[in-house]
C-alpha positions in Angstrom: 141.7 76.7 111.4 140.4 79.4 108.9 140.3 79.3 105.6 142.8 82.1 103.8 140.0 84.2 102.4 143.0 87.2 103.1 144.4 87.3 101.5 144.9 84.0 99.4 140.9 83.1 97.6 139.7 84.9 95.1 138.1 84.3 92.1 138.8 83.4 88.6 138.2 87.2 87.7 140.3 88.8 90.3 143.2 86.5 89.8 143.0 87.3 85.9 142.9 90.9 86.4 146.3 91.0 88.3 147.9 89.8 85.5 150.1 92.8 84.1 151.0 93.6 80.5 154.4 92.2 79.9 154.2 89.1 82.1 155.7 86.2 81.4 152.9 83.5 82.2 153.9 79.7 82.7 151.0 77.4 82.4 150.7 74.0 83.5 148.9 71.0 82.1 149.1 68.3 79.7 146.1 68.6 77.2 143.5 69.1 79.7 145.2 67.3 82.6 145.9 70.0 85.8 145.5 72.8 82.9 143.7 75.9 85.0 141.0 76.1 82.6 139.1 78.8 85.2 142.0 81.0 84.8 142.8 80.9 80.9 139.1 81.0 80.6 139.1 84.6 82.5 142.4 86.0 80.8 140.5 85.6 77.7 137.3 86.9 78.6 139.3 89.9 80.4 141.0 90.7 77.6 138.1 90.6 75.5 136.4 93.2 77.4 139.4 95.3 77.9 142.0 95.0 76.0 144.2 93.7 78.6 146.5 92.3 79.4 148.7 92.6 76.5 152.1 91.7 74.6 152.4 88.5 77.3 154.7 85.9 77.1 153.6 82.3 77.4 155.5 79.5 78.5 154.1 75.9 78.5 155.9 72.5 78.2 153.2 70.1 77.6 150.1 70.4 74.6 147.5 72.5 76.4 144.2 72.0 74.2 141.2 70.5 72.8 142.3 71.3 69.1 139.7 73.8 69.5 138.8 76.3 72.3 139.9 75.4 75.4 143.4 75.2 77.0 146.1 77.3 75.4 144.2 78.3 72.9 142.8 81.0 75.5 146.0 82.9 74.6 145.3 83.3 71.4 143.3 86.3 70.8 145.5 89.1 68.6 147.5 91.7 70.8 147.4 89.6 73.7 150.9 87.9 73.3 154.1 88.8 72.2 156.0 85.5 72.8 155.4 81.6 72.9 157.6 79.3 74.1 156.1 76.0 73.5 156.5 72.4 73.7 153.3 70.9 71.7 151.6 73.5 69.5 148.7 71.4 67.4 146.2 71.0 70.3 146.2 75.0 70.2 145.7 75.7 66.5 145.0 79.1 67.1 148.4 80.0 68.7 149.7 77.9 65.8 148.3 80.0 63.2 149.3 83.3 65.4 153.1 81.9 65.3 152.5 80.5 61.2 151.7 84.1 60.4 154.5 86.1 62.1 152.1 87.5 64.4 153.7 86.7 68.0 157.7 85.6 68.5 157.3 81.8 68.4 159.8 79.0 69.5 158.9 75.3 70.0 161.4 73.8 72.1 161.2 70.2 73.6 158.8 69.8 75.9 161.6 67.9 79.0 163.8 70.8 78.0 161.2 72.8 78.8 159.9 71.5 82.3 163.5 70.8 83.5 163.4 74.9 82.7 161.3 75.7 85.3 163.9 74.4 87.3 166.5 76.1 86.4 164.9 79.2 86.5 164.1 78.3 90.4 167.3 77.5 90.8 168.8 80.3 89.7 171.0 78.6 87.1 172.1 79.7 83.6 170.1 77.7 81.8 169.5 73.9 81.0 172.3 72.5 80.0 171.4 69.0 77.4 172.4 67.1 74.6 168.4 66.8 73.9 167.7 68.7 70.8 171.3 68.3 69.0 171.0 67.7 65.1 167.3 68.8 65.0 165.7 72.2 63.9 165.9 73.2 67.8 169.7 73.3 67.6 170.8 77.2 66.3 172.6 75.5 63.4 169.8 74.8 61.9 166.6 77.1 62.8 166.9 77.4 66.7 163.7 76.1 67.6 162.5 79.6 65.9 158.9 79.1 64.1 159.1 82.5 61.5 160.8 85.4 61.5 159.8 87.4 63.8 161.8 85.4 66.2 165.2 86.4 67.5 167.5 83.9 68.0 169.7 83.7 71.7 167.2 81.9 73.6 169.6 78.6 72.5 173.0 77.9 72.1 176.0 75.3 71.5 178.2 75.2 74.2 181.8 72.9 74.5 181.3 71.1 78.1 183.8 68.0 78.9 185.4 67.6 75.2 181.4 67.7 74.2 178.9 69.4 72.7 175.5 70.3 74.0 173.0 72.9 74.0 171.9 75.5 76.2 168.5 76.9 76.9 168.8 80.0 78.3 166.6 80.8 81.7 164.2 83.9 82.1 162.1 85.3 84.9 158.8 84.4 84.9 156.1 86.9 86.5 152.8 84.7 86.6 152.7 80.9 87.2 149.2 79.6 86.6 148.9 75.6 88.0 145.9 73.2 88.8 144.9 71.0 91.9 142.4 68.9 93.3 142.4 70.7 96.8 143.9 73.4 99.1 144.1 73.1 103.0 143.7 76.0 105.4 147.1 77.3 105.0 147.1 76.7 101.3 148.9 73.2 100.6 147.3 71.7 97.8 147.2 67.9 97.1 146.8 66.6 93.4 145.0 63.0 94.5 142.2 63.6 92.0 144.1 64.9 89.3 146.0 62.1 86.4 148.9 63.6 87.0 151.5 66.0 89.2 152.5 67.6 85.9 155.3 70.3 86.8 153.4 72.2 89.1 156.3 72.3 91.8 158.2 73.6 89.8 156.5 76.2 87.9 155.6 77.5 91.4 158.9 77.6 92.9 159.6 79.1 89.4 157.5 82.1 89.8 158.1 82.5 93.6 161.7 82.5 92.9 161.3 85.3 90.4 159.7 87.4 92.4 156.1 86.8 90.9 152.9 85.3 92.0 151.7 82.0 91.7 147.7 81.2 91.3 146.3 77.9 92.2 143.2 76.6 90.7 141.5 74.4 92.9 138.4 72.2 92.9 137.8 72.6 96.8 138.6 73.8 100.0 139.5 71.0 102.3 138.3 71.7 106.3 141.9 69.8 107.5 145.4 70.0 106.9 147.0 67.8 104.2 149.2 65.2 105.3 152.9 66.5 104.4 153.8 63.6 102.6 150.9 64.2 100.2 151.2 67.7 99.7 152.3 68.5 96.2 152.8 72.7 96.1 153.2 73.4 99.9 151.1 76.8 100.4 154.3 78.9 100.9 154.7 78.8 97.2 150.8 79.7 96.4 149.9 83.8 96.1 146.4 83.1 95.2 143.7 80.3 95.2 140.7 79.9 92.8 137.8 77.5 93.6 136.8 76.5 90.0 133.0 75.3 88.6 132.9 71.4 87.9 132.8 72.3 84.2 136.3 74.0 84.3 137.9 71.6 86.3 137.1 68.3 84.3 139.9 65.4 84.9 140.8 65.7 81.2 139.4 67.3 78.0 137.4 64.2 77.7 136.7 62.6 80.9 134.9 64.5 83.9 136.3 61.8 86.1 137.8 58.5 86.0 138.5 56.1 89.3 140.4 54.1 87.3 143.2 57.0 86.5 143.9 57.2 90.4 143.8 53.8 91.6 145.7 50.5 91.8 144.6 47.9 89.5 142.3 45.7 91.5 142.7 42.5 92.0 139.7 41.0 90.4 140.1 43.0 87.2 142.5 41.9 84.6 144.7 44.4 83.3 143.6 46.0 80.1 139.9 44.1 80.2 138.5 47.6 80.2 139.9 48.0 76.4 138.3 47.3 73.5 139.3 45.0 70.6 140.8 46.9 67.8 138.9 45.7 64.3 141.1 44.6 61.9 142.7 48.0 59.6 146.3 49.3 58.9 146.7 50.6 62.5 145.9 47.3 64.2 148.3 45.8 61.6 150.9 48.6 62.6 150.5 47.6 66.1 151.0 44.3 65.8 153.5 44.7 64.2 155.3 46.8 66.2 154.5 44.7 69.1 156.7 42.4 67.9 159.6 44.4 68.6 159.1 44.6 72.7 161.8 43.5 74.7 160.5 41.3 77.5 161.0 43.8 81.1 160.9 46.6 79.3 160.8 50.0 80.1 158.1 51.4 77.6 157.2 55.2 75.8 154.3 55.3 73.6 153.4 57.9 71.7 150.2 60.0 71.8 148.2 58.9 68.2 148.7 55.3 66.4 151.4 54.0 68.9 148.9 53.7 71.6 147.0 51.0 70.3 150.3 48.6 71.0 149.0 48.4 74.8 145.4 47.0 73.3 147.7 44.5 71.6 149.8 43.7 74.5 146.4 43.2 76.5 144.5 41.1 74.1 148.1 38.7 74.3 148.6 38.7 77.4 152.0 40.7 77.5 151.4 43.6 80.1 153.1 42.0 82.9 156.1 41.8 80.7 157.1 45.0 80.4 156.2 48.3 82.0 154.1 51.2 79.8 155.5 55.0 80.9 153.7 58.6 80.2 156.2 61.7 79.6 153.6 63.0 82.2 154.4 61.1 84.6 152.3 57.6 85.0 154.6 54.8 85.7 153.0 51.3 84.9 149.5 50.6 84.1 147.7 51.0 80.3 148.2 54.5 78.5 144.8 56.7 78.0 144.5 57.6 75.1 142.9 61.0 72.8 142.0 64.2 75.2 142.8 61.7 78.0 146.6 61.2 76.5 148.8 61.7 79.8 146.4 59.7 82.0 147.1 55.7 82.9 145.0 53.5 83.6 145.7 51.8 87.0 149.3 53.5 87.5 152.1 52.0 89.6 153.1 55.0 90.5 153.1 58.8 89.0 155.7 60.8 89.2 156.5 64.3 88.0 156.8 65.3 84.3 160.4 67.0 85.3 161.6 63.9 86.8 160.0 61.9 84.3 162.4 63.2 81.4 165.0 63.3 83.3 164.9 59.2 83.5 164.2 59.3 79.5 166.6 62.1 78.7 169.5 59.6 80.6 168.5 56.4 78.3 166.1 55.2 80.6 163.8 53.9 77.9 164.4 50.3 76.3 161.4 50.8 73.7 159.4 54.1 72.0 157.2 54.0 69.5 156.4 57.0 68.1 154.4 58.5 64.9 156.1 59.9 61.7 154.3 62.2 59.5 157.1 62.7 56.9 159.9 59.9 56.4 163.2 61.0 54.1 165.6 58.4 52.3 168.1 58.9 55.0 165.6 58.0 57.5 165.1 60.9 59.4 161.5 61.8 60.2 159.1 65.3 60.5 156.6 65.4 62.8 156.8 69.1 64.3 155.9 71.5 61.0 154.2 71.1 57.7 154.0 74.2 55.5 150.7 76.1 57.4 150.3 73.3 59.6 152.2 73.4 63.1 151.5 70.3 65.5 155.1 70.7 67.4 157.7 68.3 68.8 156.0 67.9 72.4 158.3 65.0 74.1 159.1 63.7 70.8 162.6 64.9 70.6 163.2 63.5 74.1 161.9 60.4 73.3 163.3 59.7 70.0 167.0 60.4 70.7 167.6 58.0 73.9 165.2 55.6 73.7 167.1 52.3 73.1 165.1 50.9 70.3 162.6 53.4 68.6 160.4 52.1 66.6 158.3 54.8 64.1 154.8 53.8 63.2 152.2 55.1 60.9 150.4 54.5 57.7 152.1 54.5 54.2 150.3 57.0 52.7 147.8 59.3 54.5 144.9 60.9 54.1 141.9 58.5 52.6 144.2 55.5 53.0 141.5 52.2 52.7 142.6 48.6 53.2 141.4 45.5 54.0 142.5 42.1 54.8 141.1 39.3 52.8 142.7 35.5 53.4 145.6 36.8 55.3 146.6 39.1 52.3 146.4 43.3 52.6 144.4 45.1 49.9 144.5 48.7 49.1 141.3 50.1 48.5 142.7 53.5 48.4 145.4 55.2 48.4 146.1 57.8 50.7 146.3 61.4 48.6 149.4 62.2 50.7 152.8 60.8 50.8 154.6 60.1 54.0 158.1 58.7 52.4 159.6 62.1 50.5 162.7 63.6 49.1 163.9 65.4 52.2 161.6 66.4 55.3 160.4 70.0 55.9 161.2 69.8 59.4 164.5 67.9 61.2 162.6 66.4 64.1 164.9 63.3 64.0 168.3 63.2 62.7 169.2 59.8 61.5 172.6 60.6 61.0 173.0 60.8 64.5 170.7 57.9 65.6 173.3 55.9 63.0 176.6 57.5 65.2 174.9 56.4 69.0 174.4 52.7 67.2 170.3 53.3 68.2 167.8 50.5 66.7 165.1 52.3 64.3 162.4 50.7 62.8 159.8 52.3 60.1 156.9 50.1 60.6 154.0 51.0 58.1 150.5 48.3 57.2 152.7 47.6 54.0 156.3 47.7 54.7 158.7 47.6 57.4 162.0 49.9 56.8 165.1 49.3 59.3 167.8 52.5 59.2 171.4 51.2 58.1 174.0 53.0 57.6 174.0 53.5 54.1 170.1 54.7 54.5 166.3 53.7 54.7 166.0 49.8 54.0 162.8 48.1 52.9 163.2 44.5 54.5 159.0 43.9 55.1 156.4 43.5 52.4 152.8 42.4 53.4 151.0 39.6 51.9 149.2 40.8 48.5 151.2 44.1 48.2 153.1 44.6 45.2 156.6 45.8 45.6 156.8 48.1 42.5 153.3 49.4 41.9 152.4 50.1 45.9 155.2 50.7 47.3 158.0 51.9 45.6 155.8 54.2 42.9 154.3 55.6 46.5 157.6 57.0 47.3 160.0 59.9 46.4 162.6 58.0 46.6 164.0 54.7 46.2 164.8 52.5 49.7 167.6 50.0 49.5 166.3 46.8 48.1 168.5 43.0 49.3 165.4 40.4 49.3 163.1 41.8 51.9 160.8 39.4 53.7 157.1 38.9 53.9 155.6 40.3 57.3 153.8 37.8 59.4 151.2 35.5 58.3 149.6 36.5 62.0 149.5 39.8 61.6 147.1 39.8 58.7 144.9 37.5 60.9 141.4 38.3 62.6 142.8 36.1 65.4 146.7 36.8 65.4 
């Protein structure tokens, strides 16, 4: 059977240049994971040398980055967009600083709102229709999800449902839908067996096909047989145009040109997690013992990208990862979490499914346990980790996550930048202080509404190296204090305001040991 050299391959080039000013682009990926890299990487260069296309809109659920050049951050150049509508923006700083300075129309949106959109859009609905985003700055009685003021509001609203309230992200047409494979067959299936992750490719290209616009496919190679039907991911119907990338622009992740271990069972003569290694002895292995503590046994398990993924190296050094089962928003079901420009990747997966599918099962309070990091921490307990003046990392799954999961636990290190400890006879020492506190008057950013966490009767923990915070109703409770640390001098003159004090506890001898 031929290959589809008419009038589906082409290369990187040609599929960039029939990109039109005005198109609404979605993009798939999760930070390097399935991100088209050949394709960004020609849109850039094309619009370098030509000035086009311009005034785009770009539509991405998932981080797309290496915090420097390469994933969304192809977008970026001035004139080429008009509009971002984001899930994660700090792995793209340069489309952060484009949206910072009122440059483009820039909303950051939850990133399941955001692949359930797609969708939607294919389905010809309204809009998606969630309680995900209530009480936080994505909900239009705040800010809308709106990042300056160049931003028109509409794209949300509140709606009465049922005697309820949620909120509804309006649907749009999308022109261009740019997704990544391992391989395309002779009628243009593609199959995603080498790849971490199915992302939300489906659905970005029935998306796009739906709308009336064309969907390019960046592949790694041309495969001489048909795919079986069960494996086939995008089925070629849905595909417009297929690029065969260069090794270099189709690494596994940003870090990792391949990994076995991402697509593939755990064997049976390797222990789970025995590939991980042991975590010296500092505030985040503290942090993660700590919040180990806190897993219920058969749980269904979110951790988040950063300091929460080093609670799988603790559950593998004890012996606890047949207890429980680790998720990915991305998709991985089971197996150990990857961490850095491999976050979105498991190690040794039960199963993977898509990213769509994947929030829907959070999004309906699948999730018994999440921890997640928190950048700013207020006296009611409700946390920032989307926007800090200049700086704009984005919610990504973290609205999701943090408003269903079951028991949330928030972990991170007292203070932050230049923070030094060390552990001497089971008791914590600061050796300095971080220049930047995390525990202030009132957070620039409503990521996570307490209030409401209080109302749906959720568990919340605030676990730091130092102090362990539970929310109550009346506010932020201190009800941990490690070994050596002085209440008044390190913890409570390190904060803008003060937590409720009834006796709190001394954290764990165990933690603070080289062998707990």
């Amino acid at each position: 059977m031929p290959f589809p050299r008419d009038p589906k391959l082409c290369t990187a080039d040609e599929a960039a240049a029939l990109v039109k000013a005005g198109d609404t682009i979605a993009s798939g990926g999760f930070v390097g994971a399935c991100h088209p890299e050949a394709i960004t990487s020609a849109l850039e260069r094309r619009f370098h040398k030509t000035g086009q296309p311009r005034d785009l809109t770009v539509v991405y659920a998932a981080g797309q980055g290496d915090g420097k050049t390469r994933g969304a951050n192809h977008f970026a150049a001035e004139g080429m967009l008009k509009r971002v509508i984001g899930g994660h923006w700090g792995l793209a700083p340069a489309l952060g600083k484009l949206a910072i300075e009122g440059k483009i129309e820039a909303y950051n949106f939850p990133q399941g709102v955001i692949c359930q959109l797609f969708r939607d859009i294919a389905a010809g609905r309204p809009g998606c229709i969630t309680h995900i985003g209530l009480h936080t700055f994505v909900d239009p009685t705040m800010e809308g999800g709106r990042l300056n003021s160049a931003t028109p509001e509409g794209l949300v609203e509140r709606v009465e449902l049922g005697g309820k309230t949620w909120l509804w992200y309006k649907t749009f047409p999308i022109t261009v839908g740019l997704i990544r494979a391992t391989g395309a067959d002779p009628i243009g299936n593609v199959i995603m067996n080498r790849e971490v992750i199915s992302g939300e490719g489906l659905a970005i290209a029935q998306a796009v096909h739906n709308s009336g616009g064309i969907v390019i496919a960046q592949v790694s190679e041309l495969l001489a047989e048909p795919i079986e039907p069960q494996q086939v991911v995008v089925p070629g119907v849905l595909i417009d145009k297929i690029v065969v990338s260069e090794p270099h622009e189709h690494e596994q992740t940003f870090a990792e040109a391949y990994n076995w271990r991402y697509c593939s069972a755990q064997p049976a003569n390797e222990a789970p997690g025995e590939h991980l290694k042991p975590m010296e002895l500092n505030q985040r292995r503290i942090i993660c013992r700590r919040a180990c503590q806190e897993l219920p046994e058969n749980a269904i398990v979110n951790l988040g990208i950063g300091m929460p993924e080093g609670i799988a190296r603790i559950a593998a050094e004890r012996g606890l990862l047949s207890k429980f089962t680790l998720t990915v928003e991305s998709g991985p079901i089971g197996g150990i979490p990857a961490g850095g420009m491999s976050f979105g990747a498991s190690v040794h997966p039960e199963a993977v499914i898509g990213q769509p599918d994947q929030f829907d099962f959070y999004d309906g309070g699948g999730l018994d346990y999440a921890a997640l990091g928190a950048a700013q921490i207020d006296e009611q307990g409700n946390v920032n980790v989307s926007k800090f003046g200049t700086r704009l990392p984005g919610v990504g799954g973290f609205v999701n996550i943090s408003q269903t999961a079951k028991t949330l636990v928030f972990c991170g290190s007292f203070t932050a930048d230049g923070l030094r400890v060390t552990v001497e006879g089971g008791r914590l020492k600061i050796d300095q202080e971080g220049k930047v506190r995390k525990f202030v008057h009132a957070v620039e950013q409503m990521s996570y509404n307490a209030d409401y966490a209080r109302q749906r009767k959720q568990k919340v923990l605030y676990v730091t190296e130092r102090a362990v915070f539970t929310l109550t109703a009346q506010g932020l409770e201190l009800v941990e204090v490690a070994p050596g640390i002085n209440i008044q001098t390190q913890i409570l003159d390190q904060m803008d305001f003060a937590p409720i004090l009834n006796s709190p506890r001394l954290m764990a001898t165990e933690l603070f040991s080289p062998a707990g």
